[in-house]
MISE-76704 format. One record per residue: residue in three letters; x, y negated, z negated of N, C-alpha, C in turn; residue number from 1. Coordinates in steps of 0.001 Angstrom, whole numbers, plus 500000, padded with zeros to 6 digits. Last residue first. Layout:
SEMI residu    n_u    n_v    n_w   ca_u   ca_v   ca_w    c_u    c_v    c_w num
SEMI    ALA      X      Y      Z      X      Y      Z      X      Y      Z NUM
...
end
This chain:
SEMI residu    n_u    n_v    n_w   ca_u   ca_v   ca_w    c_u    c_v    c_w num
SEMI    UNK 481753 502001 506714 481685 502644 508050 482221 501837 509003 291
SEMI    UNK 482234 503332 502886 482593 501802 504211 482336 502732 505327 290
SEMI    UNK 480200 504788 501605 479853 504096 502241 480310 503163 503292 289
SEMI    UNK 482660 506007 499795 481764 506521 500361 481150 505661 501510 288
SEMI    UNK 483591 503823 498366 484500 504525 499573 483756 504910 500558 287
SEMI    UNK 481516 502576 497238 481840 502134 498145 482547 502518 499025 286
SEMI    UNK 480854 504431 495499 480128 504723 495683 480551 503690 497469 285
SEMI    UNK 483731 504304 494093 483439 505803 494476 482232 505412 495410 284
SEMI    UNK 483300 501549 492899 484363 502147 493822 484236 503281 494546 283
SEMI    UNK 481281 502230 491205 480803 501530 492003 482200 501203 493515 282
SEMI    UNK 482287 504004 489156 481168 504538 490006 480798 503633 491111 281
SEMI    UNK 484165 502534 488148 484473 503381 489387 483372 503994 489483 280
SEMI    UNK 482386 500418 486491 483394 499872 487993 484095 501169 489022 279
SEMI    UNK 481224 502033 485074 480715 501601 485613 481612 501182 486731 278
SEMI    UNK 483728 502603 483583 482932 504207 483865 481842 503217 485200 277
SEMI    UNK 484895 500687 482689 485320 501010 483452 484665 502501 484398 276
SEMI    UNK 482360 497804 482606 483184 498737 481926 483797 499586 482797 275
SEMI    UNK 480955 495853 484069 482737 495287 483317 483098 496376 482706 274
SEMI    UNK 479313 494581 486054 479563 496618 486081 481148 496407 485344 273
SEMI    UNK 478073 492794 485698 479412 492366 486722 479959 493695 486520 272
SEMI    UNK 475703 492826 484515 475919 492556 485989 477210 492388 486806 271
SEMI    UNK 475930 496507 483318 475430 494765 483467 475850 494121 484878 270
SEMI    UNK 474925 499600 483262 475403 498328 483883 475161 497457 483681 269
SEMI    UNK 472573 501886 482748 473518 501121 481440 474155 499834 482016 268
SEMI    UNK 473480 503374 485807 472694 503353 484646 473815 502354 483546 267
SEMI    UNK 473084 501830 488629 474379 501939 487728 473610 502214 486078 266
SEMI    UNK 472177 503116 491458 471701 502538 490353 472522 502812 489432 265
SEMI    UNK 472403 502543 495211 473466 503202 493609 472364 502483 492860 264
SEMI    UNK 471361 503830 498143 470863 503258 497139 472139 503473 496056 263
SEMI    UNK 471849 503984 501756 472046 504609 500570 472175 503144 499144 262
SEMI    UNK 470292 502205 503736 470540 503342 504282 471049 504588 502770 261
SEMI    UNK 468768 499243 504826 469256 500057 503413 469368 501455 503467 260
SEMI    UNK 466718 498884 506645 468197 498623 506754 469106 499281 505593 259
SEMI    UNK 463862 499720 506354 464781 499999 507699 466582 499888 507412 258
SEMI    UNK 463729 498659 503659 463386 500386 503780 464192 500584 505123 257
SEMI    UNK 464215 496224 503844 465347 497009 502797 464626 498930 503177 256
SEMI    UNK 462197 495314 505063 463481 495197 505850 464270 495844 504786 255
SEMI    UNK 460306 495951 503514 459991 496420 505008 461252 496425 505388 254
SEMI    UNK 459941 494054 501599 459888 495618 501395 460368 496257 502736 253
SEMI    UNK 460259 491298 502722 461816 492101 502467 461489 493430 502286 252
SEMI    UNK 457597 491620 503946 458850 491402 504911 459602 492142 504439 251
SEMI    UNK 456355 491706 501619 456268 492864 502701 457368 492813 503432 250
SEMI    UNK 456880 491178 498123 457036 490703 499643 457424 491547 500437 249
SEMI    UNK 457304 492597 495844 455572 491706 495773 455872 491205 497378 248
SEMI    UNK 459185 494535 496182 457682 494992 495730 456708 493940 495740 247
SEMI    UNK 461500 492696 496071 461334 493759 497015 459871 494356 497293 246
SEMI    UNK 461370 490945 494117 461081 490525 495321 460799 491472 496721 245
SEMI    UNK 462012 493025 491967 460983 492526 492072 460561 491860 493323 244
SEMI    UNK 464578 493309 492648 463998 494841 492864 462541 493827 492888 243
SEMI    UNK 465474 490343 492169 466098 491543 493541 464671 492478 493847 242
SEMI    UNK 465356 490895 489028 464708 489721 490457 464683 490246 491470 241
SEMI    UNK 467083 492650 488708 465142 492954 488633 464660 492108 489397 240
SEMI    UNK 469724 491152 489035 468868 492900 489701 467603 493382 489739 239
SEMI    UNK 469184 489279 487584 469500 489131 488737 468657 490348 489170 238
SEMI    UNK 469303 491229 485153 467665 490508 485016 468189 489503 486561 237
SEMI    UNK 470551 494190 484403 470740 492663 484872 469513 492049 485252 236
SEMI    UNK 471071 497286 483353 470392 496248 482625 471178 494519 483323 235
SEMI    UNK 471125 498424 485801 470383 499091 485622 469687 497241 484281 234
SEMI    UNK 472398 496916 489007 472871 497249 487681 471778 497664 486811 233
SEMI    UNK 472372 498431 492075 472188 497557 491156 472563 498216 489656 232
SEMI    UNK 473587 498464 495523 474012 498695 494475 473086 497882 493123 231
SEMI    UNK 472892 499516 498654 472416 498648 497904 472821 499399 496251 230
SEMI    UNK 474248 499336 502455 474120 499988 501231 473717 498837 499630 229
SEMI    UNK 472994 498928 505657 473397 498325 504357 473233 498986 503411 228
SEMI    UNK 473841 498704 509624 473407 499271 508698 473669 498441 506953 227
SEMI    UNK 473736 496155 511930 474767 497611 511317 473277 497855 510178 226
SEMI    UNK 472621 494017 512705 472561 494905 513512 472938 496222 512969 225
SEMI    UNK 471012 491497 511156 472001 492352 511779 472205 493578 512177 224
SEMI    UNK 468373 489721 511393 468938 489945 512380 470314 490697 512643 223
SEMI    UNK 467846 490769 508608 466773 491274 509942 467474 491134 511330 222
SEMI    UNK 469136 489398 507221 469299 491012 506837 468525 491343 508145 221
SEMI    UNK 468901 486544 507808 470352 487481 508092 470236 488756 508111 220
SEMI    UNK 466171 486439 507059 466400 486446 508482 467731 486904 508971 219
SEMI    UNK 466671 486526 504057 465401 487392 504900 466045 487625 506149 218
SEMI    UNK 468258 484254 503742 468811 485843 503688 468273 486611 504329 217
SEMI    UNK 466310 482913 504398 467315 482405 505009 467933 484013 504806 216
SEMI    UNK 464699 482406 502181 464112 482964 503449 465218 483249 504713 215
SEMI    UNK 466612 482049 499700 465993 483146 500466 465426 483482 501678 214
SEMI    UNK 467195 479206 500522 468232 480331 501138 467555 481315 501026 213
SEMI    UNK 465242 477128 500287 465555 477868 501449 466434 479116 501726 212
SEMI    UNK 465734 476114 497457 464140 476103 498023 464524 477295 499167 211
SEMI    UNK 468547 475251 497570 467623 476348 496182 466337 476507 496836 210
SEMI    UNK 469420 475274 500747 469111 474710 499662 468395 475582 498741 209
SEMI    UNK 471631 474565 504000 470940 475721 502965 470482 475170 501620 208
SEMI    UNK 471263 473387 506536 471446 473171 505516 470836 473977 504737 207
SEMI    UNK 472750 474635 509916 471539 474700 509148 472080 474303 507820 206
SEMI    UNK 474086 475122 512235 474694 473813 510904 473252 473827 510211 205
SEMI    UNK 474193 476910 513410 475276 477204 512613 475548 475900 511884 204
SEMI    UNK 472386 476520 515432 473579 476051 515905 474997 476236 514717 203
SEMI    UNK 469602 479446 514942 469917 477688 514317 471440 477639 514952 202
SEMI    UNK 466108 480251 515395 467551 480189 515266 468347 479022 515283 201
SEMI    UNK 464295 479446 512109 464433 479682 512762 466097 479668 513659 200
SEMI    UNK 462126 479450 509019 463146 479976 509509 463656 480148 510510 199
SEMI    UNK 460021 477639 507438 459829 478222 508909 461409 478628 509398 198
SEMI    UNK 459580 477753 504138 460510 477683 504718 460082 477953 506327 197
SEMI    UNK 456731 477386 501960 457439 478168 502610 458328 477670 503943 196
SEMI    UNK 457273 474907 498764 456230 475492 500523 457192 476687 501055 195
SEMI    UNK 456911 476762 495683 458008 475593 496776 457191 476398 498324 194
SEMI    UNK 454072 476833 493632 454983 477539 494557 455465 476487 495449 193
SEMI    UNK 453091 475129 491302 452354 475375 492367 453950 475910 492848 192
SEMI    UNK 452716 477573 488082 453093 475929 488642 452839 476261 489890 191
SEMI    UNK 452836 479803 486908 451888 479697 487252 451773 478004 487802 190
SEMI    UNK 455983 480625 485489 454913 481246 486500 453555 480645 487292 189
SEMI    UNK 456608 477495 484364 456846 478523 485778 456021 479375 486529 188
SEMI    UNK 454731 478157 482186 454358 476999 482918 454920 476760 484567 187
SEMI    UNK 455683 480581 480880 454342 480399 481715 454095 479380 482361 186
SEMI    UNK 458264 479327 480121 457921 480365 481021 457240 480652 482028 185
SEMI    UNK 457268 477218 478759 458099 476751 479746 458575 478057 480538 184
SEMI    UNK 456542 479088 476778 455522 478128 477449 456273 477438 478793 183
SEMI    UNK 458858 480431 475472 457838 481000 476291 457026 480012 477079 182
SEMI    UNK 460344 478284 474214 460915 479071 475713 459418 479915 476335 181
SEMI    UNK 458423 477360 473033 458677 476761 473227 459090 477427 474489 180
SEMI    UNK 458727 479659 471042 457060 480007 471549 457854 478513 472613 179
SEMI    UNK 461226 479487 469984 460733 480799 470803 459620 480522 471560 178
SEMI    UNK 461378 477074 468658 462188 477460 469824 461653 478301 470756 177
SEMI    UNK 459869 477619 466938 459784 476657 467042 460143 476980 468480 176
SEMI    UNK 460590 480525 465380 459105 480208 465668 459427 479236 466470 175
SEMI    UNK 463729 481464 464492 463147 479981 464975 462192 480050 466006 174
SEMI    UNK 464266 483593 462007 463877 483495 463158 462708 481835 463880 173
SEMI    UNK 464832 484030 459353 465801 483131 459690 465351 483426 461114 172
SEMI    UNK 463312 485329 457238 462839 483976 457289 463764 483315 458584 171
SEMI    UNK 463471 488144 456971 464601 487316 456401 464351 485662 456314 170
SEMI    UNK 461608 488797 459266 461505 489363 457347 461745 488608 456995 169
SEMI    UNK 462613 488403 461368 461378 487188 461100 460960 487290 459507 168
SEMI    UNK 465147 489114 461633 465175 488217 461206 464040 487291 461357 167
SEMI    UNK 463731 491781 462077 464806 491764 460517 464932 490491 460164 166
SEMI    UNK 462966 491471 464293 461942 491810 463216 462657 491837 462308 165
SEMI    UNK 465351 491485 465696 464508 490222 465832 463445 490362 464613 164
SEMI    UNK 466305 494048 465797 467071 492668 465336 466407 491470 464992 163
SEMI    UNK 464822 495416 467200 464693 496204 465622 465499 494699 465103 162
SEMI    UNK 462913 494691 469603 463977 494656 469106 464215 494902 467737 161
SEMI    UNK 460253 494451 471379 460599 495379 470482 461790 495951 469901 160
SEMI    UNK 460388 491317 472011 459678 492104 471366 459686 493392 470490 159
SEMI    UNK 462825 491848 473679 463460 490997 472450 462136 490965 471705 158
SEMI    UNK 461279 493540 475603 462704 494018 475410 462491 493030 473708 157
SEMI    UNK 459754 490944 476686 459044 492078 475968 460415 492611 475434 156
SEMI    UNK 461323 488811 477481 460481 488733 476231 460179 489880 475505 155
SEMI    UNK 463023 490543 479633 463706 489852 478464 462690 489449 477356 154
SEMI    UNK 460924 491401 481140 461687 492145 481086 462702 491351 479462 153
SEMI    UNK 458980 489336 481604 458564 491501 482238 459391 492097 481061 152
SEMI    UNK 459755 487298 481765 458705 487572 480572 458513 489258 480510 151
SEMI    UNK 462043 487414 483336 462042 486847 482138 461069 487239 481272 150
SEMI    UNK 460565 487491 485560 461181 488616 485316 461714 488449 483743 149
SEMI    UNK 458919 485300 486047 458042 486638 485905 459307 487623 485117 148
SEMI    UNK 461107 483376 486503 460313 483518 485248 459346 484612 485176 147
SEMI    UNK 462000 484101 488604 462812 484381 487815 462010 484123 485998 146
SEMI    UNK 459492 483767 490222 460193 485047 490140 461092 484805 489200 145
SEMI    UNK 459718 480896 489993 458391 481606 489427 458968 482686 489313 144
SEMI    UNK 462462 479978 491014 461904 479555 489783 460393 480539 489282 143
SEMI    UNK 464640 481684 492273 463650 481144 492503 462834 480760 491063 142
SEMI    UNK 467340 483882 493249 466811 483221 491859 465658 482076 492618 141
SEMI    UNK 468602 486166 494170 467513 485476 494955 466469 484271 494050 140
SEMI    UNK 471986 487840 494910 470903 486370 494475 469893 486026 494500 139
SEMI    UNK 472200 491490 494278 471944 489864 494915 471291 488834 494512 138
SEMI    UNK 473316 493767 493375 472679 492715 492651 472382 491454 493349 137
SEMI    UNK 475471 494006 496126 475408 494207 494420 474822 493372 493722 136
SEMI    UNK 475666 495294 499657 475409 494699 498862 475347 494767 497242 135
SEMI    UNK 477698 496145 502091 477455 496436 500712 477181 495434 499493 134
SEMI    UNK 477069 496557 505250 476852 495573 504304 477090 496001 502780 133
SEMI    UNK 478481 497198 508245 477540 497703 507174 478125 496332 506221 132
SEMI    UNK 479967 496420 510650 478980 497405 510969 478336 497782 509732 131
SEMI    UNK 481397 493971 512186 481112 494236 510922 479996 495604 511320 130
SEMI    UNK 481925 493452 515093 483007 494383 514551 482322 494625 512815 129
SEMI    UNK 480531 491568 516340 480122 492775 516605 480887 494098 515756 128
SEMI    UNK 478754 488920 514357 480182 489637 514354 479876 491376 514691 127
SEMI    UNK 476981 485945 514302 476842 487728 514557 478533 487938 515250 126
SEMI    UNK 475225 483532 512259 476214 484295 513401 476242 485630 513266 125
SEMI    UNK 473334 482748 510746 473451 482019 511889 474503 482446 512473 124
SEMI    UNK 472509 484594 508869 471496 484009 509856 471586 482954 510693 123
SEMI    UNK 474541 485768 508494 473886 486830 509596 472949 485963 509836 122
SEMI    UNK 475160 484200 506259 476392 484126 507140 475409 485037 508847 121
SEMI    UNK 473348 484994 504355 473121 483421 504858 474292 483549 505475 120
SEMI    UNK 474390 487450 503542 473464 487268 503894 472912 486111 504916 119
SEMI    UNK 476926 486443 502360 476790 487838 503501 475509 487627 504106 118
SEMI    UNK 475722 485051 500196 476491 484329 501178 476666 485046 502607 117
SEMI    UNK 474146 487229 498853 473431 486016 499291 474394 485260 500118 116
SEMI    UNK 476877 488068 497737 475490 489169 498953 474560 487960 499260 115
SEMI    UNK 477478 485976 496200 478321 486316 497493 477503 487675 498267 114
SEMI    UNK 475976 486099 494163 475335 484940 494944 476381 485308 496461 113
SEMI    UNK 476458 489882 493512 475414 488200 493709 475462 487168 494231 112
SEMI    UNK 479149 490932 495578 478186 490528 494034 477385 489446 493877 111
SEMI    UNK 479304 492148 498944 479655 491095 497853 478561 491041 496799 110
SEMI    UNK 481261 493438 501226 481322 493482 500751 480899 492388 499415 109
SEMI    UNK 481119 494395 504855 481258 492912 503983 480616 493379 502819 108
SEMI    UNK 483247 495946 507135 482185 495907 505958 482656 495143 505130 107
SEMI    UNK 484882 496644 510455 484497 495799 509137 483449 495910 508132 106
SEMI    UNK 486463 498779 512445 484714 498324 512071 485153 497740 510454 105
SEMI    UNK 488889 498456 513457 487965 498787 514630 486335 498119 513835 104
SEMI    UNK 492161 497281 512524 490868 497737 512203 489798 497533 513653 103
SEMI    UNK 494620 496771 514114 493868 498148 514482 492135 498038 513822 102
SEMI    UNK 495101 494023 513035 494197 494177 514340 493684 495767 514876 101
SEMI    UNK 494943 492102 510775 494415 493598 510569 494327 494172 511975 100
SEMI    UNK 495023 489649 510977 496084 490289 510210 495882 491507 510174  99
SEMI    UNK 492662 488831 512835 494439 488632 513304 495409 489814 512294  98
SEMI    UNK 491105 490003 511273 490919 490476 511950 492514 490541 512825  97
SEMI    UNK 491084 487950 509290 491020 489218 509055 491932 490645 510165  96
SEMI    UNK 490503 485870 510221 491724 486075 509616 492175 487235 509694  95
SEMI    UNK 487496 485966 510709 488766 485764 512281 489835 486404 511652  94
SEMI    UNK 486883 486015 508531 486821 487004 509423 487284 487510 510509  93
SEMI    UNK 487045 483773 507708 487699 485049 507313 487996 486459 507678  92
SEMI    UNK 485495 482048 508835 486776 482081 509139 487640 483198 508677  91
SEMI    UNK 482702 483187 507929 483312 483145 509269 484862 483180 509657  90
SEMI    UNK 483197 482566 505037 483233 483627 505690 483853 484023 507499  89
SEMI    UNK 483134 479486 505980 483920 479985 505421 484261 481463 505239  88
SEMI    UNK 480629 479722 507051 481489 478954 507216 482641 479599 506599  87
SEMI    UNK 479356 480446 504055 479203 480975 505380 479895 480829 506093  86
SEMI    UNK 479107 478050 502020 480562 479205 502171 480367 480432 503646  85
SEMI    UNK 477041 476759 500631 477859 476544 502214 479145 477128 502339  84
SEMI    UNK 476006 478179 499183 475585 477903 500351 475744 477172 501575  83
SEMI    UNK 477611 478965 496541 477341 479773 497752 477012 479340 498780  82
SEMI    UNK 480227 475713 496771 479003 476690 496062 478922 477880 497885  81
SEMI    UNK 482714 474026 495197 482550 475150 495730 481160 475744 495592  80
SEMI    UNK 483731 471580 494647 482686 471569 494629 482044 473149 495238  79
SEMI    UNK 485802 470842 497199 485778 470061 496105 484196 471029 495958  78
SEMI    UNK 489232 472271 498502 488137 471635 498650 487421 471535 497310  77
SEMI    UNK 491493 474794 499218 491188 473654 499112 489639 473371 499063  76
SEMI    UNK 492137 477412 496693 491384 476818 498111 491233 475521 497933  75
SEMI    UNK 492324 479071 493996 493153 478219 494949 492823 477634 495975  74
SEMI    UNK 488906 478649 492749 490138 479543 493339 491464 478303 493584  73
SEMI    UNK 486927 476801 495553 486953 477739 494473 488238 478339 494239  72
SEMI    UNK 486538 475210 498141 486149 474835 496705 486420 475472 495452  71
SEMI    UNK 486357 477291 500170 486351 475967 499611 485720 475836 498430  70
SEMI    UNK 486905 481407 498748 486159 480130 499715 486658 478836 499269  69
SEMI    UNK 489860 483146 498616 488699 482031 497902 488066 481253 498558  68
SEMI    UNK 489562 486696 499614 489414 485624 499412 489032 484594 498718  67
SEMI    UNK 490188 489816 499911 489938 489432 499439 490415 487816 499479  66
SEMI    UNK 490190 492854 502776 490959 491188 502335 489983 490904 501463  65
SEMI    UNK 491796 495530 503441 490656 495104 502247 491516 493327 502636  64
SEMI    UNK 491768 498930 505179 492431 498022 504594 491474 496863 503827  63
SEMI    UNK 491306 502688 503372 490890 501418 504065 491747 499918 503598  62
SEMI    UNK 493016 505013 502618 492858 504601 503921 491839 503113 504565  61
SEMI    UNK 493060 504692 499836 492447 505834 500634 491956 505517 501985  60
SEMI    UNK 494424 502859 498415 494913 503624 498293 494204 505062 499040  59
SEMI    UNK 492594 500195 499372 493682 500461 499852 494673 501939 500489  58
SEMI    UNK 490393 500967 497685 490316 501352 498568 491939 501406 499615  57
SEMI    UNK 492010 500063 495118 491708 501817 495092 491128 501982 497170  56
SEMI    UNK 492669 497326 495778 493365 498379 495398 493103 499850 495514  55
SEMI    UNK 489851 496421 495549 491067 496411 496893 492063 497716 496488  54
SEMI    UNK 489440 497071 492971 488891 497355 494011 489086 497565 495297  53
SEMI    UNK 491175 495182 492360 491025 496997 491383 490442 497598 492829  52
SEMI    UNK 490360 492731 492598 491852 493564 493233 491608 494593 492960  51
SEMI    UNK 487788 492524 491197 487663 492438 493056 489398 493318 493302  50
SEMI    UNK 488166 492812 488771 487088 494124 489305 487486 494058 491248  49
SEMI    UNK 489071 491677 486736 490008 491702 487540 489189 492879 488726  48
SEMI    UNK 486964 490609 485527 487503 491704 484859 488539 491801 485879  47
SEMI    UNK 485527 489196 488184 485073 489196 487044 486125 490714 486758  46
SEMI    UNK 488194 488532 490870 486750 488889 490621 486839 489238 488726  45
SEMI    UNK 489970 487995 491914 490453 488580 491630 488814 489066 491122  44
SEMI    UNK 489459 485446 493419 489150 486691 494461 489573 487833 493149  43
SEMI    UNK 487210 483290 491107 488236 483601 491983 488595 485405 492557  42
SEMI    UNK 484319 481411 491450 485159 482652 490900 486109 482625 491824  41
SEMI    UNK 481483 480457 491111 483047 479656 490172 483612 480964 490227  40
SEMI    UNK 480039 482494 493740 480049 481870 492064 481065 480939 492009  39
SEMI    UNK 481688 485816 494403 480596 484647 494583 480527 483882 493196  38
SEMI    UNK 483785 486297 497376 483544 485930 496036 482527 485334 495921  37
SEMI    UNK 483942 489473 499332 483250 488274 499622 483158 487805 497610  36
SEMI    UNK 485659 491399 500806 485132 491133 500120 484762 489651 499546  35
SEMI    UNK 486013 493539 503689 486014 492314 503238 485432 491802 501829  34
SEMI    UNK 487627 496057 504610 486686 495321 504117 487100 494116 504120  33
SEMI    UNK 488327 498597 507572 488248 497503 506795 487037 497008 505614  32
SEMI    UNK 489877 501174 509173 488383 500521 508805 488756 499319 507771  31
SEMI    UNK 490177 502267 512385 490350 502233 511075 489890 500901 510506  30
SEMI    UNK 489719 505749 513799 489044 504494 513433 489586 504019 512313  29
SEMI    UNK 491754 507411 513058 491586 506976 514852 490850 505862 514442  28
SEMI    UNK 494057 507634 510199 492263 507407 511182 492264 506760 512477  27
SEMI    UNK 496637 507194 509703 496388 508744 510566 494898 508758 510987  26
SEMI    UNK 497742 505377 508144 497785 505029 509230 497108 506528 510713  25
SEMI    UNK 497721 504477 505094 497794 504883 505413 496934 505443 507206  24
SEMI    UNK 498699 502122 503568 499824 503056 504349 499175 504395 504765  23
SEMI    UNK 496807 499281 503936 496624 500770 503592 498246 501569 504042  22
SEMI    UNK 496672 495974 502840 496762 496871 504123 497422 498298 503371  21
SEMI    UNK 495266 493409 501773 495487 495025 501298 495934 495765 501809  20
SEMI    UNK 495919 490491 501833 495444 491008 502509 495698 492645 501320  19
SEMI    UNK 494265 487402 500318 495267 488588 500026 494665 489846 500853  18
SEMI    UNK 493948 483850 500336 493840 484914 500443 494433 486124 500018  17
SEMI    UNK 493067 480487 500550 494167 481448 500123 493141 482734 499818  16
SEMI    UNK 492279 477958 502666 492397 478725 502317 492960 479614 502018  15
SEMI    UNK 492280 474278 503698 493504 475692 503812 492353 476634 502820  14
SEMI    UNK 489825 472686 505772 490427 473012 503929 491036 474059 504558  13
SEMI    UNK 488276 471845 507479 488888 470724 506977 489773 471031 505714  12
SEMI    UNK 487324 474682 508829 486433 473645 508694 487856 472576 508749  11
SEMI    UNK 489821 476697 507297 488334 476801 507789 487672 475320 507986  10
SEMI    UNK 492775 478514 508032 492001 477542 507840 490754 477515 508096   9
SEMI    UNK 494754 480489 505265 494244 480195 506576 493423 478789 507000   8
SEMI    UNK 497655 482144 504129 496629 480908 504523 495876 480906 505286   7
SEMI    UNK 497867 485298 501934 497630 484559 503199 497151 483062 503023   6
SEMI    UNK 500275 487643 500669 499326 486538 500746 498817 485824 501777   5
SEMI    UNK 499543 490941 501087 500021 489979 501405 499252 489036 501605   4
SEMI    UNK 500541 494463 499783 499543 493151 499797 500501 491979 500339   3
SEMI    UNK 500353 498133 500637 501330 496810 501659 500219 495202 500904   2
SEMI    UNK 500850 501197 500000 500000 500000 500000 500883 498757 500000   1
end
């Protein structure tokens, strides 16, 4: 196993990188990733989880770039978010590709708001060399859905908590606060819904916003062409959002049954899978899957 740093450029900003390249050289097809950061993060990823990762695939024939978009990391630029890092994917891809040139088929690789960047990258370009998606927990935070999942799943849960009933005995549980977070719950759920988005094809300067990028993912996952594997964490309230948007909207039900080809459920997992029984089930489950 061969790493090497890289520059590159995207837009108006250098970018820093690290390539992975494999020693090992005997697949007629040979295959790549990419892994995609998401968040205030840098490529080494939560727990050092993104190199580990490079690393083990490295060590079984695939090569791996890991990156910092603008703004994040070492990278130039100011203000780093998911939704305008597409762009920035893009260029990585070129990179990739210069520094990797046997690879034949690519897989994009990314943890929440960076499967939402994979995502919002397919709805305004198309790369014939990526052929699968591995998605983890994805982004889709929205204000009513993230408050349904809040009350489904975090009220009831801290309902039947053996911790919380010790400290309403003890006197030391804040009534005040609690019923307070709840009402500003319900006042989510049931407020009037952000209009719906008309999604259409776009010159690659579409503005992405908290109101738009889901519908915006919708249309990346529909218009690509490869195939997608889907990873979640068993306890992440991201991941229920996810699974929940899947079951109340036909579109995405519809487009995760055609495109989603193999499922992981990480029993016990949180969201950044930080233990180590969890991070190689989710290595194992990616070897498996790069195509």
């Amino acid at each position: 196993m061969n790493e090497q740093p890289i520059v590159f450029r995207s837009q108006d900003c250098w970018l820093t990188g690290m390539i992975h390249h494999t020693c090992d050289n005997t697949k007629t097809l040979q295959q790549g990733v990419i892994i995609v950061v998401g968040g205030p993060q840098t490529r080494v990823g939560s727990h050092r989880q993104f190199v580990l990762l490079a690393r083990y695939l490295a060590r079984n024939g695939i090569n791996v770039m890991r990156f910092d978009y603008a703004g994040i990391g070492d990278s130039e630029g100011k203000d780093g978010d998911f939704l305008t890092a597409h762009h920035d994917l893009d260029a990585a891809i070129t990179q990739f590709q210069l520094s990797c040139p046997t690879v034949a088929a690519i897989s994009l690789w990314g943890l929440c708001d960076a499967a939402s960047v994979i995502l919002l990258y397919f709805s305004q370009y198309q790369s014939p060399k990526i052929r699968h998606l591995i998605l983890l927990n994805p982004w889709v935070e929205q204000r009513q859905s993230k408050a349904k999942v809040l009350l489904r799943h975090y009220y009831l849960n801290k309902m039947l908590s053996k911790v919380l009933w010790q400290k309403m005995i003890a006197g030391k549980f804040d009534f005040g606060a609690a019923i307070k977070g709840l009402v500003s719950t319900f006042n989510k759920i049931y407020s009037r819904p952000t209009a719906t988005v008309n999604v259409v094809a776009t010159d690659h300067k579409t503005l992405f916003t908290q109101d738009n990028f889901v519908g915006y993912m919708q249309q990346g996952l529909a218009k690509f062409s490869g195939s997608a594997s889907l990873i979640l964490s068993e306890h992440d309230l991201v991941a229920k959002e996810f699974e929940a948007l899947i079951v109340d909207n036909e579109k995405w039900r519809q487009l995760v049954k055609n495109k989603v080809v193999t499922r992981l459920r990480v029993t016990q997992a949180n969201h950044t899978f930080s233990s180590a029984t969890w991070r190689e089930a989710v290595e194992k489950f990616t070897l498996e899957n790069v195509k």
